[in-house]
C-alpha positions as CSV (number, residue, x, y, z in Angstrom):
1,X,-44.5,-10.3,-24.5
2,X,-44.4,-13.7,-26.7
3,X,-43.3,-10.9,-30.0
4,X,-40.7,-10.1,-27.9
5,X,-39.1,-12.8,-26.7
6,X,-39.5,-14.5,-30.6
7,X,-37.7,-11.2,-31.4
8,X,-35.0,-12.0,-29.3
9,X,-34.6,-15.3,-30.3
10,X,-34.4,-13.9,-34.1
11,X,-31.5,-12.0,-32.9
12,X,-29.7,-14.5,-31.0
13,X,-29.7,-17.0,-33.9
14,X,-29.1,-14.1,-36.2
15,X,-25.7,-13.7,-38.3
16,X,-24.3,-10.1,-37.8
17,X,-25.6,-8.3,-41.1
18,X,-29.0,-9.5,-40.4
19,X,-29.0,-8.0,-36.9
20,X,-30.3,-4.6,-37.5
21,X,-33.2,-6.1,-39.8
22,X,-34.3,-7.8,-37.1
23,X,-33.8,-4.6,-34.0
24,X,-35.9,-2.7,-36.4
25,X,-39.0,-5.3,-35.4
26,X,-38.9,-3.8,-32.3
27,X,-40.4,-0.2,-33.8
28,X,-43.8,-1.9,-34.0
29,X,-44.2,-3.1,-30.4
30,X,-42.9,-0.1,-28.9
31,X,-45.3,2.2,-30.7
32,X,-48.0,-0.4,-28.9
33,X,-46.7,-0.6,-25.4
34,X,-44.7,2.2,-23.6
35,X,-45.1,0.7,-19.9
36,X,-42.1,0.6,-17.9
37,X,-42.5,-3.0,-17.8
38,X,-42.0,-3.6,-21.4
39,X,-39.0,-1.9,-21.0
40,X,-37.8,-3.9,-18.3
41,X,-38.4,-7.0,-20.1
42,X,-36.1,-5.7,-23.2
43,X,-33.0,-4.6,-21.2
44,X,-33.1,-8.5,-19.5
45,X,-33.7,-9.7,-22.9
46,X,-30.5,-7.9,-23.3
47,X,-31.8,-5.6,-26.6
48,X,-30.9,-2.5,-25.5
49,X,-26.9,-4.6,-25.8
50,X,-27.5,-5.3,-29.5
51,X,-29.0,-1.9,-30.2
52,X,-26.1,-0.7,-28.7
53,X,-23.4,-2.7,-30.2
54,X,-25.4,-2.3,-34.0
55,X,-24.7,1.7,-33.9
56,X,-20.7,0.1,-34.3
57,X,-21.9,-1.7,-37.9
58,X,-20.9,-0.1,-40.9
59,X,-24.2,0.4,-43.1
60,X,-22.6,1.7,-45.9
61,X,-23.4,-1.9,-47.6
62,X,-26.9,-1.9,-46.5
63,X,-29.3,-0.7,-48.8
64,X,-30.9,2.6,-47.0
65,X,-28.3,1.4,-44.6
66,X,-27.9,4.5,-42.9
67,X,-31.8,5.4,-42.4
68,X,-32.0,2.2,-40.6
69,X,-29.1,2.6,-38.2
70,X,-30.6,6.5,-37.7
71,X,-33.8,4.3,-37.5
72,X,-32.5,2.0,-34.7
73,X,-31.2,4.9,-32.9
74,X,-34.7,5.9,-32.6
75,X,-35.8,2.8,-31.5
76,X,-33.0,2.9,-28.4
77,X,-33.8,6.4,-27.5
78,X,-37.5,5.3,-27.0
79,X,-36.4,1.9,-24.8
80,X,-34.6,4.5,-22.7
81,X,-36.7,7.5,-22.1
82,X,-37.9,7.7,-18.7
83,X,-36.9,4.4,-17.8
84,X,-34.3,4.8,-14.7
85,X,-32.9,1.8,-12.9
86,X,-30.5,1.6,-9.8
87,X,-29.2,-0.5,-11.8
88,X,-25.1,0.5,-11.9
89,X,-24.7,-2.0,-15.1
90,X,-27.5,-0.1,-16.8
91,X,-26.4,3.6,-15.8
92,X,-22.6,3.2,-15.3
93,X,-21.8,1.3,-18.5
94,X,-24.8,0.6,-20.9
95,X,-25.9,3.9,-21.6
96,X,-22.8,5.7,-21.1
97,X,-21.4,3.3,-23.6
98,X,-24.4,3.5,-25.7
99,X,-23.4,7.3,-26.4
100,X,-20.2,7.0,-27.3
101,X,-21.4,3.9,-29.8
102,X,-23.5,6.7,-31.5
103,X,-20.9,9.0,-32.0
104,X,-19.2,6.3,-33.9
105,X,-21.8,6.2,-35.8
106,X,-22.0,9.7,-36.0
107,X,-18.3,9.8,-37.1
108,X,-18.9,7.3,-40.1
109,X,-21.6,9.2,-41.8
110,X,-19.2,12.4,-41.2
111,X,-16.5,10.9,-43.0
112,X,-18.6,9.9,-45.8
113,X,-20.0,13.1,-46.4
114,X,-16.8,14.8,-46.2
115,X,-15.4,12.2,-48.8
116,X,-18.4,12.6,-50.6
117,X,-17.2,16.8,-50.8
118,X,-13.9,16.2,-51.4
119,X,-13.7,13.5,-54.0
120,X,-17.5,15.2,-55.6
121,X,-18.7,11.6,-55.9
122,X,-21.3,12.4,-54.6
123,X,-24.0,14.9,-55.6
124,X,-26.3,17.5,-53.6
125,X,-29.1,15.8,-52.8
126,X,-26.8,12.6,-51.4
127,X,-24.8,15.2,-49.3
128,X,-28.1,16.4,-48.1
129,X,-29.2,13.5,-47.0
130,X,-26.2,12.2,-45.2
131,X,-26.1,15.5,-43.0
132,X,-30.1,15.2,-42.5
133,X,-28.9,11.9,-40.9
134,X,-25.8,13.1,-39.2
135,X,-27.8,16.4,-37.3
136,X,-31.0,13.7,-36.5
137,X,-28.6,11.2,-35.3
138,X,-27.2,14.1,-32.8
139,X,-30.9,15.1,-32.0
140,X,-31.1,11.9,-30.8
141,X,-28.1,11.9,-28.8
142,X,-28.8,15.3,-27.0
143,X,-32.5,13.7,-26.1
144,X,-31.2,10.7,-24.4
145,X,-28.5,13.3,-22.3
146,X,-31.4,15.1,-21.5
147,X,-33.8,12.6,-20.0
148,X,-30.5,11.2,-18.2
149,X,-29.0,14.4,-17.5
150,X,-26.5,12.8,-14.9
151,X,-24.3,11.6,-18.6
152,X,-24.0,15.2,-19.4
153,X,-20.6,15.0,-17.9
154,X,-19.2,12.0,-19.5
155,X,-20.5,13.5,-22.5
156,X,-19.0,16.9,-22.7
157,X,-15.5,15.2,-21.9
158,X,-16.1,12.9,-24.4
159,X,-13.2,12.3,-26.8
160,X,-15.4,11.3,-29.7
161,X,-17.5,13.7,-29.7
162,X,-13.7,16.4,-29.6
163,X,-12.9,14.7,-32.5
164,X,-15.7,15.1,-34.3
165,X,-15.7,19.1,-34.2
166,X,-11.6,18.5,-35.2
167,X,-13.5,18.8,-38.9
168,X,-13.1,21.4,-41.7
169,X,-17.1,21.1,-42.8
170,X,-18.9,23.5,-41.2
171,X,-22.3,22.6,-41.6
172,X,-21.2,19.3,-39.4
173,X,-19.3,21.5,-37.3
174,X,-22.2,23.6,-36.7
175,X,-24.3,20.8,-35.8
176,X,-21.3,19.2,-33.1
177,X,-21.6,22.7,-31.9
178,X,-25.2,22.7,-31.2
179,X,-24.5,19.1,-29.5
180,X,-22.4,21.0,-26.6
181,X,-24.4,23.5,-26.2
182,X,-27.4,21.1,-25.6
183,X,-25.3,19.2,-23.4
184,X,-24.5,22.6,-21.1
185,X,-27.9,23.4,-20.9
186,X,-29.1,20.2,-19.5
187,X,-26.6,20.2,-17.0
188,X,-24.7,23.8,-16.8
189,X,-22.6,23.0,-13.4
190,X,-20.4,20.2,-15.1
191,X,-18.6,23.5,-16.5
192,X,-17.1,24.2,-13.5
193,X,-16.0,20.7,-13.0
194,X,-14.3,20.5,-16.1
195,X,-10.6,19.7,-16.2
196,X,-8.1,23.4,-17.4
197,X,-6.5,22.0,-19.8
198,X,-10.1,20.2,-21.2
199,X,-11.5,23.3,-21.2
200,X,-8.2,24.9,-22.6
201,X,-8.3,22.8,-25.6
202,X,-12.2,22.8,-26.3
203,X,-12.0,26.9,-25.8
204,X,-8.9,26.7,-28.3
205,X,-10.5,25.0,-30.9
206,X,-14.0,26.9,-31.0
207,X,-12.1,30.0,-30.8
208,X,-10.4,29.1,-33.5
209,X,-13.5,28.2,-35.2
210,X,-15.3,30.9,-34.6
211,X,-12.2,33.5,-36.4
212,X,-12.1,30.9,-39.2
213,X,-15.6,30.3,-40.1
214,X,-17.0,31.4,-43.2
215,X,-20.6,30.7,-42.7
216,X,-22.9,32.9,-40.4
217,X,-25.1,29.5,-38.9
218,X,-21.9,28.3,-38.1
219,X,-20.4,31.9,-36.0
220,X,-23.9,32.2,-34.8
221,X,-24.0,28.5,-32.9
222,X,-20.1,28.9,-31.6
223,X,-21.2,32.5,-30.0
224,X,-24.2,31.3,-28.6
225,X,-22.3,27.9,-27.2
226,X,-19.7,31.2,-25.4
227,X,-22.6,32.5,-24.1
228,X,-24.2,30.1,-22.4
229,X,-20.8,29.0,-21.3
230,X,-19.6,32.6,-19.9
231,X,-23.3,32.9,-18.3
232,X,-22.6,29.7,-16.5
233,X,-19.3,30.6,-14.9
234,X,-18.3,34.5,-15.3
235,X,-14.6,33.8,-14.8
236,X,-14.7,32.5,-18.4
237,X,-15.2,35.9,-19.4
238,X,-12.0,36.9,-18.0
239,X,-10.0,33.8,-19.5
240,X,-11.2,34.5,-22.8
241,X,-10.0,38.1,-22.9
242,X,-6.8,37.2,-21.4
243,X,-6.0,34.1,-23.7
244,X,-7.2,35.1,-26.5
């Protein structure tokens, strides 16, 4: 515990940009000791806060900036598996919050690639690696939702994660896409719980998707996201023909 606790004093007297350097210490002893007891000991250290609040950073001025904050994503997604607390700090705000923090995340690298397109400052390989980062980061996301399947709900509703499938790339779209679809299958009856006009406006926009779409990955995750969706509630079925 003593590389732990000299961790978290490294943070604490830490300026902001040198924060994530020192989050990323915490790979090492995690990889060593998985005990729910360790974890304890970092959320009262209050490390699963910073990892939190670091997915907000921009690391477009970090060298291999992005790696590391896909990195520390990781690192948070470890802290959290299987470790469930009563807690209503830990499971009504942190990771809730935690979520949305990586979809901001989530949202920068989007943008960057989608300037990187547009402007064609960037070349293939760079493209390619942003997206490898922005479809792990979301792989990441759907596992935490997964092991704590009672933030499906929060998640599906999420504005952030609307927005980011309110995007003309298709290859990210594709991947946003995929995100819901996880999030349905770890928790399918939040469908039904879903606010009409929510449901109006996500239906609207991956209909729209799907007629639009020029790429077959991309029509092949939106039909399989109406599947699962119309095998959860069969009403759907109806709505869809009607509305659209």
């Amino acid at each position: 515990m003593e590389k732990l606790f000299d961790i978290a004093q490294q943070i604490t007297d830490a300026r902001k940009h040198e924060i994530p350097q020192q989050l990323v210490k915490l790979r090492q002893l995690i990889n060593q000791n998985y005990d729910q007891n360790f974890k304890h000991e970092i959320y009262k250290l209050n490390l699963l806060d910073a990892l939190s609040t670091s997915f907000k950073y921009d690391y477009g001025y970090i060298r291999d900036g992005w790696e590391l904050a896909l990195e520390l994503v990781k690192i948070f997604r470890d802290c959290v598996h299987n470790f469930f607390l009563t807690d209503k700090e830990y499971q009504n705000d942190l990771l809730p919050n935690s979520l949305e923090n990586v979809l901001i995340l989530s949202k920068k690298i989007q943008e960057k690639y989608n300037k990187g397109k547009s402007f064609k400052n960037l070349n293939f390989k760079e493209l390619e690696e942003l997206f490898r980062l922005f479809k792990s980061i979301h792989n990441e996301y759907c596992k935490i939702v997964s092991n704590h399947s009672y933030l499906a709900q929060k998640s599906f509703n999420s504005q952030r994660l609307f927005q980011l499938l309110l995007n003309d790339d298709q290859k990210t779209t594709t991947v946003v896409i995929q995100t819901y679809n996880s999030i349905l299958n770890t928790k399918n009856s939040i469908l039904r719980t879903l606010p009409e006009s929510v449901l109006n406006s996500f239906l609207d926009e991956i209909i729209y998707k799907l007629a639009s779409n020029e790429q077959s990955e991309t029509g092949n995750a939106i039909f399989q996201l109406l599947v699962t969706m119309c095998k959860i509630d069969t009403y759907l079925i109806k709505l869809i023909a009607r509305r659209y």
